[in-house]
PQR file with spaces between the fields and no chain letter, atoms N, CA, C, O and H, PARSE charges and radii, in Angstrom:
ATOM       1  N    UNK     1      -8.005  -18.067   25.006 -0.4000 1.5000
ATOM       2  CA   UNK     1      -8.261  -17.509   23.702 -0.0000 2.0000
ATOM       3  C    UNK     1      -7.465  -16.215   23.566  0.5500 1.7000
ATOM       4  O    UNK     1      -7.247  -15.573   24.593 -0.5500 1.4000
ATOM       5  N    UNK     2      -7.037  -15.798   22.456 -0.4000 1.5000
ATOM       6  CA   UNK     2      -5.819  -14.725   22.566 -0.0000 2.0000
ATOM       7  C    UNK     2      -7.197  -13.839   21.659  0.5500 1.7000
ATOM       8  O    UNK     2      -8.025  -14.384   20.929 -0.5500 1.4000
ATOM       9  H    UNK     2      -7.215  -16.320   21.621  0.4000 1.0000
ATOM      10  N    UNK     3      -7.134  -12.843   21.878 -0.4000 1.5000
ATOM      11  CA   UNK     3      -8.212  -11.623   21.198 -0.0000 2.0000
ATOM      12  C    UNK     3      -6.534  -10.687   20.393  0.5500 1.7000
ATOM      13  O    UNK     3      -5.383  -10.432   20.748 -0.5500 1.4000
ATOM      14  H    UNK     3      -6.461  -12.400   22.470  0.4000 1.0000
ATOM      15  N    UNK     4      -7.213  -10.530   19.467 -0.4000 1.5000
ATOM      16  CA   UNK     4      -6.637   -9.349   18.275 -0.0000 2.0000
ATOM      17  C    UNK     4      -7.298   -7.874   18.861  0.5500 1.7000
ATOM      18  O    UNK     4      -8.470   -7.569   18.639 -0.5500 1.4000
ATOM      19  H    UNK     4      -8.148  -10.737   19.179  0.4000 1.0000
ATOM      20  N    UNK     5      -6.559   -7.201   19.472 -0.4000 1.5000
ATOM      21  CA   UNK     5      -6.458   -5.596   19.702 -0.0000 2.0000
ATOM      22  C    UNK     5      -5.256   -4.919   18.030  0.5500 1.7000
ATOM      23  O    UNK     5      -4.361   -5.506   17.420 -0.5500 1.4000
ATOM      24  H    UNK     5      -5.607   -7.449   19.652  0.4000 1.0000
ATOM      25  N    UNK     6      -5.724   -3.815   17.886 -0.4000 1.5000
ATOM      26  CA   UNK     6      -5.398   -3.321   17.293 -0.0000 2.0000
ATOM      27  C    UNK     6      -5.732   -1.496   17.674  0.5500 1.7000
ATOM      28  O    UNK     6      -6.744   -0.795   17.696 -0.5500 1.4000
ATOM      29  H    UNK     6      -6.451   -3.339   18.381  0.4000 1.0000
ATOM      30  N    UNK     7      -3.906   -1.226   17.995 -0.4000 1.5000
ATOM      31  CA   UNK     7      -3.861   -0.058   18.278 -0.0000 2.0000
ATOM      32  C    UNK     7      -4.826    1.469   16.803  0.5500 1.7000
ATOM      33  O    UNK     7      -4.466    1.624   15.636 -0.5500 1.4000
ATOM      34  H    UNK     7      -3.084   -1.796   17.977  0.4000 1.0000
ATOM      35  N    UNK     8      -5.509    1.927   17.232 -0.4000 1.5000
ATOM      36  CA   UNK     8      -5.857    2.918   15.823 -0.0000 2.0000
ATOM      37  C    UNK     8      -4.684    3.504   15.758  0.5500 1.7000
ATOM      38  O    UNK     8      -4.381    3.450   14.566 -0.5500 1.4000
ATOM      39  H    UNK     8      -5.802    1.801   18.180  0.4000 1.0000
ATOM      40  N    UNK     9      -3.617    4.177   16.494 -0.4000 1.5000
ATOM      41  CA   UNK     9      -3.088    4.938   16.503 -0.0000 2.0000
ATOM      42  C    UNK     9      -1.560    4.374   15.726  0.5500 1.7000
ATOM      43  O    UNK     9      -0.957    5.259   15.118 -0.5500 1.4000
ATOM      44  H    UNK     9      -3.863    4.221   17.463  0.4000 1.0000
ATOM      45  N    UNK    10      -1.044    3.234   15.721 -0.4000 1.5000
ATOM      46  CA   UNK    10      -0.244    2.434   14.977 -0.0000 2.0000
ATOM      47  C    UNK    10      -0.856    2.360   13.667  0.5500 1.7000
ATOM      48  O    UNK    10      -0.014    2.617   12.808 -0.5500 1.4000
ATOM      49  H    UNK    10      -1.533    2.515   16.214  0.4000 1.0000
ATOM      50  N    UNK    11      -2.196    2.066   13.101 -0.4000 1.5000
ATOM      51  CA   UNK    11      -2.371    1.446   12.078 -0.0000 2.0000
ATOM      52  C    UNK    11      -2.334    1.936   10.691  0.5500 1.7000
ATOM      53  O    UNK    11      -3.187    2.821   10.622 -0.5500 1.4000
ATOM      54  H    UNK    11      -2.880    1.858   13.799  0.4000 1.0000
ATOM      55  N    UNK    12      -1.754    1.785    9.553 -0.4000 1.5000
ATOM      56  CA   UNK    12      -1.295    2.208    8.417 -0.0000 2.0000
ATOM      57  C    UNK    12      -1.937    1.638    7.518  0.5500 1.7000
ATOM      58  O    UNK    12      -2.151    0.442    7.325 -0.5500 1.4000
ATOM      59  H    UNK    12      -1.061    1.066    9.609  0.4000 1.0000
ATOM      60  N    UNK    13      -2.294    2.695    6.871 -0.4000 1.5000
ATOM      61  CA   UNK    13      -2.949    2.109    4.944 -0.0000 2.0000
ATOM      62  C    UNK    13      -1.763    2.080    4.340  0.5500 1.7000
ATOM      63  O    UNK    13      -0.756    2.585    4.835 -0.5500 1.4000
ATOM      64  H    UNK    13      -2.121    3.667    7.027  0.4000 1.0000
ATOM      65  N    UNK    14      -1.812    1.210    2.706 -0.4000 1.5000
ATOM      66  CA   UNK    14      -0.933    0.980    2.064 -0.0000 2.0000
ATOM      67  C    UNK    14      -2.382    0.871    0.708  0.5500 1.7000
ATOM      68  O    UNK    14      -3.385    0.202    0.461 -0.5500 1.4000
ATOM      69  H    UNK    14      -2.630    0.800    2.304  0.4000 1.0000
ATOM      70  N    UNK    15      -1.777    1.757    0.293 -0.4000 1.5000
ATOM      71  CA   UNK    15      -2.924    2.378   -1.056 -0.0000 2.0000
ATOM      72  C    UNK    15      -2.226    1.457   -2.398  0.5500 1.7000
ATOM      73  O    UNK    15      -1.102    1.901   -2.630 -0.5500 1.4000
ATOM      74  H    UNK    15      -0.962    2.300    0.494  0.4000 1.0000
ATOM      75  N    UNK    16      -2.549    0.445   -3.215 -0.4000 1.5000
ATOM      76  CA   UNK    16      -1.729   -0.544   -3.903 -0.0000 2.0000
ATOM      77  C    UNK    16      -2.894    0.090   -5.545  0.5500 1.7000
ATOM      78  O    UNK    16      -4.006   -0.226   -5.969 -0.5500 1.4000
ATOM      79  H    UNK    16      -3.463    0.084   -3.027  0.4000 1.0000
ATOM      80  N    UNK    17      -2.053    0.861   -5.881 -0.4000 1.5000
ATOM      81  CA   UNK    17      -2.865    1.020   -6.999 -0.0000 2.0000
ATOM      82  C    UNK    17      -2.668    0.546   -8.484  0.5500 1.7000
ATOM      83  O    UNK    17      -1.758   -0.186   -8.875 -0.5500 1.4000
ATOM      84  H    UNK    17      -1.150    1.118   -5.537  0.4000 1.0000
ATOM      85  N    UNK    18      -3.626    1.060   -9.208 -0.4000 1.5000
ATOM      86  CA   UNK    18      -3.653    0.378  -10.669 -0.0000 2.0000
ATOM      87  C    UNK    18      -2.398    0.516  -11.517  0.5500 1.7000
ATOM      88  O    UNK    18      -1.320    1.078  -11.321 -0.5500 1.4000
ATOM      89  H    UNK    18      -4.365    1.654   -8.891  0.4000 1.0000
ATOM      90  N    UNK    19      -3.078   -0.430  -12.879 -0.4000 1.5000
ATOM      91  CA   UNK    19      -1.740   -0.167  -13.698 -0.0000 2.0000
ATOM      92  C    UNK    19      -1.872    1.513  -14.792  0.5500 1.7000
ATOM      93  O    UNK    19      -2.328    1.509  -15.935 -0.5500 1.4000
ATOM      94  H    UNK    19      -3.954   -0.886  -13.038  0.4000 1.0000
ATOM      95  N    UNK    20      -1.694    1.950  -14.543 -0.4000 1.5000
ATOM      96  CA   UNK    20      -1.304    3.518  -15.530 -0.0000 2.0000
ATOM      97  C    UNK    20      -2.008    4.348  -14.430  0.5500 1.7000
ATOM      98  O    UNK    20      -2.698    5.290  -14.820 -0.5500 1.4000
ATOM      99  H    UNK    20      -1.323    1.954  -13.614  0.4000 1.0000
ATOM     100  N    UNK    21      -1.924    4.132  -13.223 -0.4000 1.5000
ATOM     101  CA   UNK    21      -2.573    5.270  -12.146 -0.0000 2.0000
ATOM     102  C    UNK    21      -1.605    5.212  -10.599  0.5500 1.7000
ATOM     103  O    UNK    21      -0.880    4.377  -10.058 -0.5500 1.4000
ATOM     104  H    UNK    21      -1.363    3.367  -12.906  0.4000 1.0000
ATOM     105  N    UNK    22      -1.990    6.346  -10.346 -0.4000 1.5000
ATOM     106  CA   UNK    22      -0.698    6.476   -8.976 -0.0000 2.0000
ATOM     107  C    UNK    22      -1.357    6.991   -7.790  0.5500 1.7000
ATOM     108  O    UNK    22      -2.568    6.799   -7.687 -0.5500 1.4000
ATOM     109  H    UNK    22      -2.579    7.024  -10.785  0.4000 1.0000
ATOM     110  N    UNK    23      -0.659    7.692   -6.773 -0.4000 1.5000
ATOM     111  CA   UNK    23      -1.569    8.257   -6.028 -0.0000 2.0000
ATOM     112  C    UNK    23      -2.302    9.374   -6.045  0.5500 1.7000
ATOM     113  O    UNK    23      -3.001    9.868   -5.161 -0.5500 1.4000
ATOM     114  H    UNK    23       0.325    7.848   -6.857  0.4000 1.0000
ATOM     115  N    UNK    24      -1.971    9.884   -7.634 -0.4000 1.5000
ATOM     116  CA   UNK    24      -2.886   11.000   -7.426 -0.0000 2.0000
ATOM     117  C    UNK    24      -4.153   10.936   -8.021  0.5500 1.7000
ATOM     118  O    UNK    24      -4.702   11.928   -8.501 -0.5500 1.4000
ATOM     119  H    UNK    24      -1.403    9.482   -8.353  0.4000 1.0000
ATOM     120  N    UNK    25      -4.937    9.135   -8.004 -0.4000 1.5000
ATOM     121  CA   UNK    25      -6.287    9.463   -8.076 -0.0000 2.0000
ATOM     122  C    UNK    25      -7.084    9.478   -6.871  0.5500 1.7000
ATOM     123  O    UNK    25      -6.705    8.918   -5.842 -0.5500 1.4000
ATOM     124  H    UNK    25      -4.491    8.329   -7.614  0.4000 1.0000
ATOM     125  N    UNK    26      -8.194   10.114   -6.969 -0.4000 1.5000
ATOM     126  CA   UNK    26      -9.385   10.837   -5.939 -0.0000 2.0000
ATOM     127  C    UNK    26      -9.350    9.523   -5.053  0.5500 1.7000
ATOM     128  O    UNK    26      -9.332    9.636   -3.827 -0.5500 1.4000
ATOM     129  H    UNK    26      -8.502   10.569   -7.805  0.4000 1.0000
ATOM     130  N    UNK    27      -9.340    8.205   -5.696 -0.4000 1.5000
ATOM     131  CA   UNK    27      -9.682    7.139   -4.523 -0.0000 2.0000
ATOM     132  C    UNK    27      -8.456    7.338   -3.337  0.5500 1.7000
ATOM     133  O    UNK    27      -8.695    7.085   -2.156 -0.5500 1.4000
ATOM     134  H    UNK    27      -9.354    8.113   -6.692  0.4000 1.0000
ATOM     135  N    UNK    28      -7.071    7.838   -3.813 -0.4000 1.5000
ATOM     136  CA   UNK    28      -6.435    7.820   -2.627 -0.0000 2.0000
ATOM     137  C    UNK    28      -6.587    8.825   -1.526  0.5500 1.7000
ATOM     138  O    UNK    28      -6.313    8.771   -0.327 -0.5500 1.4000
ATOM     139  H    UNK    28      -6.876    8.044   -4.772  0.4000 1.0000
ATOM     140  N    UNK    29      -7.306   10.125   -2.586 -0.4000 1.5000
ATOM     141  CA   UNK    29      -7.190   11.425   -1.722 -0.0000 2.0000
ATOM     142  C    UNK    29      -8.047   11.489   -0.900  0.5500 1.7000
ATOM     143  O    UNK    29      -7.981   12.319    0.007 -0.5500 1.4000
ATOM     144  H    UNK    29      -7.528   10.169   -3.560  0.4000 1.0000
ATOM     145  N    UNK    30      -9.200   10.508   -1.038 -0.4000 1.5000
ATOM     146  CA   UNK    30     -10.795   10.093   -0.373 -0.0000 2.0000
ATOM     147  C    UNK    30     -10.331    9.311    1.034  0.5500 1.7000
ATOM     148  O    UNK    30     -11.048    9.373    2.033 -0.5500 1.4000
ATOM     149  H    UNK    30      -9.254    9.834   -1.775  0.4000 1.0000
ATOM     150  N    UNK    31      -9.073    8.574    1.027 -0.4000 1.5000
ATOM     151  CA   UNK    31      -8.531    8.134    1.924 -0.0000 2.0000
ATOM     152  C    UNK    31      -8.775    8.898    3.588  0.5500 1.7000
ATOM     153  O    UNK    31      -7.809    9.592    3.906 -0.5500 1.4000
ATOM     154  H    UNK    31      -8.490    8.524    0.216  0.4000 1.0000
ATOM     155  N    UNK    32      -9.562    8.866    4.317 -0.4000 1.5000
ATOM     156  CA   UNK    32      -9.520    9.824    5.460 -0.0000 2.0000
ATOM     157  C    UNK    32      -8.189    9.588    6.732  0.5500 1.7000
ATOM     158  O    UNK    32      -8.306    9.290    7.921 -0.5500 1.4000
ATOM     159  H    UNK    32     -10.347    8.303    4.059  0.4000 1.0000
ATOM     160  N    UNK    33      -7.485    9.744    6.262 -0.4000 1.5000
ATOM     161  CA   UNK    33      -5.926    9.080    7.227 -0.0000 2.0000
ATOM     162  C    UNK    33      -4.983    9.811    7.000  0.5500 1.7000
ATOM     163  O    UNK    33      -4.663   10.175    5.869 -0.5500 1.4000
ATOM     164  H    UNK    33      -7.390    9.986    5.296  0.4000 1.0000
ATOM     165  N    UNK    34      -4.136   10.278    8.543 -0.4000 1.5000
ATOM     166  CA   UNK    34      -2.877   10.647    8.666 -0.0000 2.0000
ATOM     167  C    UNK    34      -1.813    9.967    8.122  0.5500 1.7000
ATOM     168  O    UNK    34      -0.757   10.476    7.747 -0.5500 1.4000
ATOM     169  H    UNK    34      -4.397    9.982    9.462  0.4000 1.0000
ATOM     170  N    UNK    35      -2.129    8.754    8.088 -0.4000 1.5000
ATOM     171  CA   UNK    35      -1.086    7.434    7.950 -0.0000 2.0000
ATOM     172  C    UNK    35      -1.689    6.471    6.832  0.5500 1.7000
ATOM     173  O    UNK    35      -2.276    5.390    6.861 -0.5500 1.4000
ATOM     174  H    UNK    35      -2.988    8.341    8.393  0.4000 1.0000
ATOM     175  N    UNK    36      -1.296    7.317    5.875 -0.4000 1.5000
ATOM     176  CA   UNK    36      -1.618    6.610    4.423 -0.0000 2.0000
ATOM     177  C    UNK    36      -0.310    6.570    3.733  0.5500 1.7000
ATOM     178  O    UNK    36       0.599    7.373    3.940 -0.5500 1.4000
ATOM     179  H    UNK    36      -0.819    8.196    5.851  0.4000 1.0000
ATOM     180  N    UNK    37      -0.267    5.413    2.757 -0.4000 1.5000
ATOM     181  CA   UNK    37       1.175    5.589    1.985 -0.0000 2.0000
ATOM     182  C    UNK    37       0.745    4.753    0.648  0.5500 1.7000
ATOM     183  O    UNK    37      -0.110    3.875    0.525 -0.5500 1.4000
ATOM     184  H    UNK    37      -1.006    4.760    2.589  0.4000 1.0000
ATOM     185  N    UNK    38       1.704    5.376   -0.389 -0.4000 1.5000
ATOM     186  CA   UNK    38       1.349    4.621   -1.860 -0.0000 2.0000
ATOM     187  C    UNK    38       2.830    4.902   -2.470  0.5500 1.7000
ATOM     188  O    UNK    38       3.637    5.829   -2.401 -0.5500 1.4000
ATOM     189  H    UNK    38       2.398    6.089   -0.290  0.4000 1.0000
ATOM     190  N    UNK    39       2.772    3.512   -3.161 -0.4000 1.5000
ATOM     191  CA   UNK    39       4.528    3.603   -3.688 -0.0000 2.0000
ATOM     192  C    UNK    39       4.196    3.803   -5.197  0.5500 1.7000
ATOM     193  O    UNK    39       3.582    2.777   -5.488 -0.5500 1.4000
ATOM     194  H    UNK    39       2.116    2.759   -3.218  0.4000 1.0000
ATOM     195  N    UNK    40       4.265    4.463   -6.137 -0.4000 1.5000
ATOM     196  CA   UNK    40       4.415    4.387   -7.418 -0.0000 2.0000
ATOM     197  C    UNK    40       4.761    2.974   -8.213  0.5500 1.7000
ATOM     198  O    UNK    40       5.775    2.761   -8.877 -0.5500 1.4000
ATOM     199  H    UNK    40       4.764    5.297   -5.900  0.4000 1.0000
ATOM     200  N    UNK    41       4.252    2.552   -8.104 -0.4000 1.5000
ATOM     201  CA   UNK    41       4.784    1.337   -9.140 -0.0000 2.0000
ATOM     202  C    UNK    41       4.405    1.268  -10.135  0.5500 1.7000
ATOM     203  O    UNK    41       3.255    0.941  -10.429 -0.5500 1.4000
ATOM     204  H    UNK    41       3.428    2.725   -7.564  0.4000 1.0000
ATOM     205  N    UNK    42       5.962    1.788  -11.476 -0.4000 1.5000
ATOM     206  CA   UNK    42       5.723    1.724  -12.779 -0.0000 2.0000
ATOM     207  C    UNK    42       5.693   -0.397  -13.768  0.5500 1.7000
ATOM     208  O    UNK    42       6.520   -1.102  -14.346 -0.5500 1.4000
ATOM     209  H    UNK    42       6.896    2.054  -11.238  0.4000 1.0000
ATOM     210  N    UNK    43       3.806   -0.538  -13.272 -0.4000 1.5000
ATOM     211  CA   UNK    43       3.827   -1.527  -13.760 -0.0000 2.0000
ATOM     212  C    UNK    43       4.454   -2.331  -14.952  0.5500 1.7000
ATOM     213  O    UNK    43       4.855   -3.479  -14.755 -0.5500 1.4000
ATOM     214  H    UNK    43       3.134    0.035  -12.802  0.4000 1.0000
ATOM     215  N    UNK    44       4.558   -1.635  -16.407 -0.4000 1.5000
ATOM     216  CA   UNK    44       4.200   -1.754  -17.140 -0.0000 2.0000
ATOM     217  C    UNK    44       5.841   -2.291  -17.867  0.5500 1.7000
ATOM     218  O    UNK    44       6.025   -2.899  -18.922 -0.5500 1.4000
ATOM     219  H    UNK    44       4.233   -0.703  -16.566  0.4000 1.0000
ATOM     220  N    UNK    45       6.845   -1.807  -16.872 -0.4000 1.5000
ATOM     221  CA   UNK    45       8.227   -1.757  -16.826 -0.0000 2.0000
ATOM     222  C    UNK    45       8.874   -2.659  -16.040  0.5500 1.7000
ATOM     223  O    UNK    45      10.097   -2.741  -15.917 -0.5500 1.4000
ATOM     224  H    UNK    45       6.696   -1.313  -16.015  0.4000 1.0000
ATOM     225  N    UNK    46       7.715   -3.613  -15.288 -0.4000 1.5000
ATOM     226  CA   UNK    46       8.432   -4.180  -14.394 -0.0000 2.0000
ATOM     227  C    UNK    46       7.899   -5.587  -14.880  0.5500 1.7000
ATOM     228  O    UNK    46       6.907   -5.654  -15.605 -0.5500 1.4000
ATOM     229  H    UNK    46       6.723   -3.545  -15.387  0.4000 1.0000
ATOM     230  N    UNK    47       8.693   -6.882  -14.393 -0.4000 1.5000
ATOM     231  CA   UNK    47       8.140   -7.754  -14.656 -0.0000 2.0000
ATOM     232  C    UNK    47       7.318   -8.175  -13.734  0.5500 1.7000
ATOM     233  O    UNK    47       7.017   -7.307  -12.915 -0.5500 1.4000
ATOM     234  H    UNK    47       9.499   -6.827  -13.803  0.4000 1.0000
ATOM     235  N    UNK    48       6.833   -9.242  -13.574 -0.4000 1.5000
ATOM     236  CA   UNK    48       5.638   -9.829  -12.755 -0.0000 2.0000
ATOM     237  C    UNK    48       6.462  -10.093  -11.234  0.5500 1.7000
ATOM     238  O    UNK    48       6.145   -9.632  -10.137 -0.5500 1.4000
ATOM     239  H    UNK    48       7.078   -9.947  -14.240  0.4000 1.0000
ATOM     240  N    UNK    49       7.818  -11.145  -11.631 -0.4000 1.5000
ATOM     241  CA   UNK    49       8.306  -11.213  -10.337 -0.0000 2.0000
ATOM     242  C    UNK    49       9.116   -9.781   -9.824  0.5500 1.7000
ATOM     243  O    UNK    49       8.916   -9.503   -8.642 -0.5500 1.4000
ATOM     244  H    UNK    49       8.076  -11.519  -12.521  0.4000 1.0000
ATOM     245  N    UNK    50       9.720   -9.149  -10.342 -0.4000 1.5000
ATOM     246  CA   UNK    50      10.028   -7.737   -9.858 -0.0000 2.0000
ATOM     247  C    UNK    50       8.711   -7.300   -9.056  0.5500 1.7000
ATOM     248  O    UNK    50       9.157   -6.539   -8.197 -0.5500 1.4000
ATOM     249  H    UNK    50       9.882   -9.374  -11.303  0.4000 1.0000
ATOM     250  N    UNK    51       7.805   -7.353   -8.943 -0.4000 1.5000
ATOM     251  CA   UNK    51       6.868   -6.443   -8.714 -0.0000 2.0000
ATOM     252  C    UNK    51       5.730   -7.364   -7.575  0.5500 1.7000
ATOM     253  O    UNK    51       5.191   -6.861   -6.589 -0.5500 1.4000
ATOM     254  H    UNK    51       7.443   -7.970   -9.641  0.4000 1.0000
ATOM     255  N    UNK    52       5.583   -8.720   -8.016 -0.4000 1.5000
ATOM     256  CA   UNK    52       5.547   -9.555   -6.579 -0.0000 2.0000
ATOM     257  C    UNK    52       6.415   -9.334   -5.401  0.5500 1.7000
ATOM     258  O    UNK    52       5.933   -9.217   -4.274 -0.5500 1.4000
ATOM     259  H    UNK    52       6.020   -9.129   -8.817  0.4000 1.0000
ATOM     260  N    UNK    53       8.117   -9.254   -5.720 -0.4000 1.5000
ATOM     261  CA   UNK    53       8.992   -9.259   -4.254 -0.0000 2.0000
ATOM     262  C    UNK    53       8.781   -8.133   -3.551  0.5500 1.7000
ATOM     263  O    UNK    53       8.732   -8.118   -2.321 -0.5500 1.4000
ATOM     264  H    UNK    53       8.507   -9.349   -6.636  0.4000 1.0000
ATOM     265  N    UNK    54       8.585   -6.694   -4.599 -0.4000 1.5000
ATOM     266  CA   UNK    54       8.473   -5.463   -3.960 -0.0000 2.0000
ATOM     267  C    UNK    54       7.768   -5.555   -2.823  0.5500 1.7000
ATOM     268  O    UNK    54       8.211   -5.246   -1.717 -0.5500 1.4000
ATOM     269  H    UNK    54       8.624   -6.707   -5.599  0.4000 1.0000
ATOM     270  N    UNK    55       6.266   -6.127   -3.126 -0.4000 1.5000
ATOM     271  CA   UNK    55       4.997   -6.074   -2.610 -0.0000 2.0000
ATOM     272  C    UNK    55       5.347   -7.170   -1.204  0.5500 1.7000
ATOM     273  O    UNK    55       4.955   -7.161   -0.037 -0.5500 1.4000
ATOM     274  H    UNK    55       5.906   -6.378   -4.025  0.4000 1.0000
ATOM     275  N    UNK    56       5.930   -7.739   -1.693 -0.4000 1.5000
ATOM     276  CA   UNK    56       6.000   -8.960   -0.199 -0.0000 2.0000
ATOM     277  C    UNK    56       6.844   -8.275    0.576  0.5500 1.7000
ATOM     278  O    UNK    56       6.481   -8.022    1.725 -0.5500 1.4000
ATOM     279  H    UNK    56       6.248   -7.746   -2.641  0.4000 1.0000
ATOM     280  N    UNK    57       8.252   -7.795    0.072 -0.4000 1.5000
ATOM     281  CA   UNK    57       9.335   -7.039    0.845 -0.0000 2.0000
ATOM     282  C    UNK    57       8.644   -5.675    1.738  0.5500 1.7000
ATOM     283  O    UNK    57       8.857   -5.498    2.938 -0.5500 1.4000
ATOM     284  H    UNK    57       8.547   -8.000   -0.861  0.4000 1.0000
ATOM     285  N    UNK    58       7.886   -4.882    0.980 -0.4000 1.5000
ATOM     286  CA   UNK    58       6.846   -3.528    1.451 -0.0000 2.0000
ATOM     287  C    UNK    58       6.166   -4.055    2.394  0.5500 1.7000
ATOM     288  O    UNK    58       6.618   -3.817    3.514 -0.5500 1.4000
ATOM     289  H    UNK    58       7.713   -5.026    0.006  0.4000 1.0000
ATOM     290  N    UNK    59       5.152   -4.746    2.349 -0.4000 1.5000
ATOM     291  CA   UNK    59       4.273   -5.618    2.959 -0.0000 2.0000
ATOM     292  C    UNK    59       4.844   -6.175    4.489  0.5500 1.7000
ATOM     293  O    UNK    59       4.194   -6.237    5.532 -0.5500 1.4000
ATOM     294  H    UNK    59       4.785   -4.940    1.439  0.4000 1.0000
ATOM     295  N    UNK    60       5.902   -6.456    4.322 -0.4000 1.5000
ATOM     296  CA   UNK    60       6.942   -7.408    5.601 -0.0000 2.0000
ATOM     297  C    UNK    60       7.431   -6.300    6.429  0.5500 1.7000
ATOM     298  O    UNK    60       7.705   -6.565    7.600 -0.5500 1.4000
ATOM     299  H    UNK    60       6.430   -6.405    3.475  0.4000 1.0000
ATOM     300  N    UNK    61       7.581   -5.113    6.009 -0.4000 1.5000
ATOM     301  CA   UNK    61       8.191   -4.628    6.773 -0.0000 2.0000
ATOM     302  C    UNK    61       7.104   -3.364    7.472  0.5500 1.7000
ATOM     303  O    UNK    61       6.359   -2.625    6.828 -0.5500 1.4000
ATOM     304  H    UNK    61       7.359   -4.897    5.058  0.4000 1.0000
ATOM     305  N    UNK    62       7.282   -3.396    8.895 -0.4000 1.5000
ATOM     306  CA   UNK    62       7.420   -2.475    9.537 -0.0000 2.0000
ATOM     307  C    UNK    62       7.166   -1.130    9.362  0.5500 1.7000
ATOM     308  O    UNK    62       7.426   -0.331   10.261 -0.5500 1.4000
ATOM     309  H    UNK    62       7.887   -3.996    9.418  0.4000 1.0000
């Protein structure tokens, strides 16, 4: 049986927020983490698939 370890010290939030809000609402700042990150994404400008690949491309990487 292979067990899932997960280093704390590797592990990263990725804060995916709303449409007309960014990271500067309280839910991100409530975040208790060194290793938090949030990308701005101007929804409203982007199309649906623009903004799916981001998320898979962000997501995939490292």
């Amino acid at each position: 049986m292979n067990a899932i370890t997960m280093n704390i010290d590797q592990s990263k939030i990725l804060f995916l927020h709303g449409l007309d809000s960014s990271k500067e609402s309280t839910k991100f700042h409530a975040i208790d983490s060194a290793k938090k990150y949030c990308i701005d994404v101007d929804y409203r400008n982007l199309n649906y698939a623009t903004v799916a690949e981001f998320y898979k491309n962000a997501l995939s990487t490292n």
